[in-house]
N, CA, C and O of each residue as an XYZ file, in Angstrom:
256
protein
N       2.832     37.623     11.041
C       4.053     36.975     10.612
C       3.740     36.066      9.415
O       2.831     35.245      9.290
N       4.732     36.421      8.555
C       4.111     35.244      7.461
C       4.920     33.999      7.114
O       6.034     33.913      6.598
N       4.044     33.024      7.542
C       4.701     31.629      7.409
C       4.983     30.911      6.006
O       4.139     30.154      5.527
N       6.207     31.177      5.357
C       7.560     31.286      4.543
C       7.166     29.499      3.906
O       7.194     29.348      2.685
N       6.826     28.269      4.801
C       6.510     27.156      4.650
C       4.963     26.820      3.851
O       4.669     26.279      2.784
N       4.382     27.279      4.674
C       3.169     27.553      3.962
C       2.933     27.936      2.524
O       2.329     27.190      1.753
N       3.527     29.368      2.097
C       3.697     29.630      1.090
C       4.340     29.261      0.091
O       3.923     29.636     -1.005
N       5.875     28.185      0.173
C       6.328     27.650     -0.544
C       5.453     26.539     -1.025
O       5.188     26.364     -2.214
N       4.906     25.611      0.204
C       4.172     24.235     -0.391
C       2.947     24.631     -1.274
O       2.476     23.816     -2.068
N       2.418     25.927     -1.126
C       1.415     26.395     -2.366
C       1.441     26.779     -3.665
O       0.645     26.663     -4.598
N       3.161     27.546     -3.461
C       3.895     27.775     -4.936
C       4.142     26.470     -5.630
O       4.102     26.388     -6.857
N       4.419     25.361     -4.782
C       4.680     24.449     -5.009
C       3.523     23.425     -6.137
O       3.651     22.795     -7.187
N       2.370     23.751     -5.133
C       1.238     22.987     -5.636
C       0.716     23.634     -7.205
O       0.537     23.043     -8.270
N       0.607     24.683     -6.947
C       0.297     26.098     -7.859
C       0.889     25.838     -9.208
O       0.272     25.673    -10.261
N       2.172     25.827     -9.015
C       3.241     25.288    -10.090
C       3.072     24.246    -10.670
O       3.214     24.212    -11.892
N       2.645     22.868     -9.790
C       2.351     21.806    -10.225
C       1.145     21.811    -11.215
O       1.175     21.404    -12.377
N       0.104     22.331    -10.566
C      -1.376     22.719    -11.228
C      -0.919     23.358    -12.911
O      -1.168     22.688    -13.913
N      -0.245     24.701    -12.986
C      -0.383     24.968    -14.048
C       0.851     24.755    -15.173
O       1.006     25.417    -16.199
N       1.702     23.621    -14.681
C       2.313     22.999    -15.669
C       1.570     22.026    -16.168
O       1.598     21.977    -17.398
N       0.590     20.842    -15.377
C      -0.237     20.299    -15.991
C      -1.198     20.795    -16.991
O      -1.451     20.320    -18.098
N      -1.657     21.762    -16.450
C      -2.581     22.534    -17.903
C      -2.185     23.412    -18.819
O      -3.096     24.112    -19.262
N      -1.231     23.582    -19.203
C       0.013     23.674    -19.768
C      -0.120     22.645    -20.642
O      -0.790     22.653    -21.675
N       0.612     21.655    -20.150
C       0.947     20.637    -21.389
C      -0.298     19.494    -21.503
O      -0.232     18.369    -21.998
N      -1.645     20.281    -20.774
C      -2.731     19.582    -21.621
C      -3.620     20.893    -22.657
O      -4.805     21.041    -22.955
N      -2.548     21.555    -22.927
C      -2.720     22.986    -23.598
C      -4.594     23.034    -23.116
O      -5.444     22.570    -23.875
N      -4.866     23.525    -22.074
C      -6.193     23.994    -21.311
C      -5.320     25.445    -20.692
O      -5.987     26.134    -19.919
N      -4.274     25.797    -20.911
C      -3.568     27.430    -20.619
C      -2.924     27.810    -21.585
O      -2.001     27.036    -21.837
N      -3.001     28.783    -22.344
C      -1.949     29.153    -23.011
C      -1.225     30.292    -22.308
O      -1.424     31.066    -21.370
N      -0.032     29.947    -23.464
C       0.700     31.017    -22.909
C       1.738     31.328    -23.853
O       2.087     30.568    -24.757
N       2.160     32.315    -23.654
C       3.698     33.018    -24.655
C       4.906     33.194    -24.261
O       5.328     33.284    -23.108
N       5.692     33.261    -25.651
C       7.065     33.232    -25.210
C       7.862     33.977    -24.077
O       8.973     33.725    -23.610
N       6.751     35.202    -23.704
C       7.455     35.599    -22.776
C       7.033     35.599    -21.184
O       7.554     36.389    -20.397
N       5.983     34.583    -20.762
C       5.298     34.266    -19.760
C       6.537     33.891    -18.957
O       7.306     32.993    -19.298
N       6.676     34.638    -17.871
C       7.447     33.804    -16.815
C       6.099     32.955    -15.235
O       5.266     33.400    -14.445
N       6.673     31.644    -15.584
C       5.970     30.912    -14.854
C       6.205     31.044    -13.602
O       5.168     30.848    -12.968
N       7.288     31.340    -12.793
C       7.758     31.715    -11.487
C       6.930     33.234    -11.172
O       6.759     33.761    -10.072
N       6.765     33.418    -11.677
C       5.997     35.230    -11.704
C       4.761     34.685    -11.504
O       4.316     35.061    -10.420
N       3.793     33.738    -12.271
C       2.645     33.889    -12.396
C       2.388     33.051    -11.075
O       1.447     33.443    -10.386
N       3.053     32.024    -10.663
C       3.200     31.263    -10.019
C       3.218     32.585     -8.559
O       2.207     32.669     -7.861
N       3.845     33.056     -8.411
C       4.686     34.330     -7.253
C       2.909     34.810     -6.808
O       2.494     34.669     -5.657
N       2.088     35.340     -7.879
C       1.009     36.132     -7.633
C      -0.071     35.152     -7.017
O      -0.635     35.302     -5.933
N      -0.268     34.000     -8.024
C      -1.128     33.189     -7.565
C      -1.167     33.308     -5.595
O      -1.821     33.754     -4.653
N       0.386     32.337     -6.048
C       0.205     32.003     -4.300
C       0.171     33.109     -3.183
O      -0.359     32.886     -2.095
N       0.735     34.263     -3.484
C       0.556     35.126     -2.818
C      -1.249     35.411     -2.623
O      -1.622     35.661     -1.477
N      -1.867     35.384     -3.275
C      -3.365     35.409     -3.374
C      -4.108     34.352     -2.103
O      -4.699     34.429     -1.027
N      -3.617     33.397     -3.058
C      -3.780     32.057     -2.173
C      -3.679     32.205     -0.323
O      -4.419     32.187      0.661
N      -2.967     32.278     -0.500
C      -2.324     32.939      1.270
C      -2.813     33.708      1.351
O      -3.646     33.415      2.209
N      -2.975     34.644      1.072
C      -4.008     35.888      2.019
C      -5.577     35.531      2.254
O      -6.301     35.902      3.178
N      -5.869     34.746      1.204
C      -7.366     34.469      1.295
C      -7.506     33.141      2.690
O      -8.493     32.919      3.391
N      -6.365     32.559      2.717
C      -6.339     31.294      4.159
C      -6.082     32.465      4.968
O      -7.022     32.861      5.658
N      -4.995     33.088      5.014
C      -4.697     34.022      6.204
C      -6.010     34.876      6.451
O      -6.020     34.880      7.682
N      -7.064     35.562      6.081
C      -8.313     36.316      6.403
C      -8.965     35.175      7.031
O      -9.330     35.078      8.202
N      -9.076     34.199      5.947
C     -10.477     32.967      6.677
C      -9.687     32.577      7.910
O     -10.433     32.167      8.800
N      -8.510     32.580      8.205
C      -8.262     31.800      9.504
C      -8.478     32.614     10.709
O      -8.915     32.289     11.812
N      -7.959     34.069     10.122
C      -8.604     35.744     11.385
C     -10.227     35.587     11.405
O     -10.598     35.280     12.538
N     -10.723     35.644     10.975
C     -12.210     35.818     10.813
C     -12.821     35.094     11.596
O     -12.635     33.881     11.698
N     -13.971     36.040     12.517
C     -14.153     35.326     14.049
C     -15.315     33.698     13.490
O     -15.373     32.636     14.111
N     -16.038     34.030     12.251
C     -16.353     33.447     12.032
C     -15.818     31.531     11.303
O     -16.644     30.796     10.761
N     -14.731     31.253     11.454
C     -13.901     30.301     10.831
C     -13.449     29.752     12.776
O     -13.371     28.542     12.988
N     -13.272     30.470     13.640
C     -13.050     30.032     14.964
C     -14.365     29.665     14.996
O     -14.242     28.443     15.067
N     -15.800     29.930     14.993
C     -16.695     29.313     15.377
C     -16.982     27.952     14.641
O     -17.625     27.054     15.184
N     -16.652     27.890     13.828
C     -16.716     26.694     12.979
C     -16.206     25.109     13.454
O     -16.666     23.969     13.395
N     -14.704     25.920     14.063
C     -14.273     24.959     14.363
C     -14.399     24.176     16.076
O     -14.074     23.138     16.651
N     -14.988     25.281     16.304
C     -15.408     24.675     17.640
C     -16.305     23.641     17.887
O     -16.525     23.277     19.043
């Protein structure tokens, strides 16, 4: 099931991140960059890589 909350507060963060480097021009980008798009992939990334480490028998031993 994919938790809808999770993924927003990362788009969220994500977004935050690369408007800052953005307007400390450390990203470029062009007129036709849509930031909601790049933003869309990131976090989708983002989330799958927490969602594996959190399945992975090894991340339960950790926390024990």
């Amino acid at each position: 099931m994919i938790n809808y909350v999770l993924l927003y507060k990362i788009k969220k963060r994500v977004k935050h991140i690369l408007k800052k480097e953005i307007a400390e021009e450390q990203l470029e980008t062009t007129e036709k960059t849509c930031m909601g798009c790049i933003c869309d992939d990131i976090s989708w990334g983002i989330y799958d890589l927490l969602k594996d480490d959190a399945a992975s028998p090894d991340s339960k031993k950790k926390k024990s």
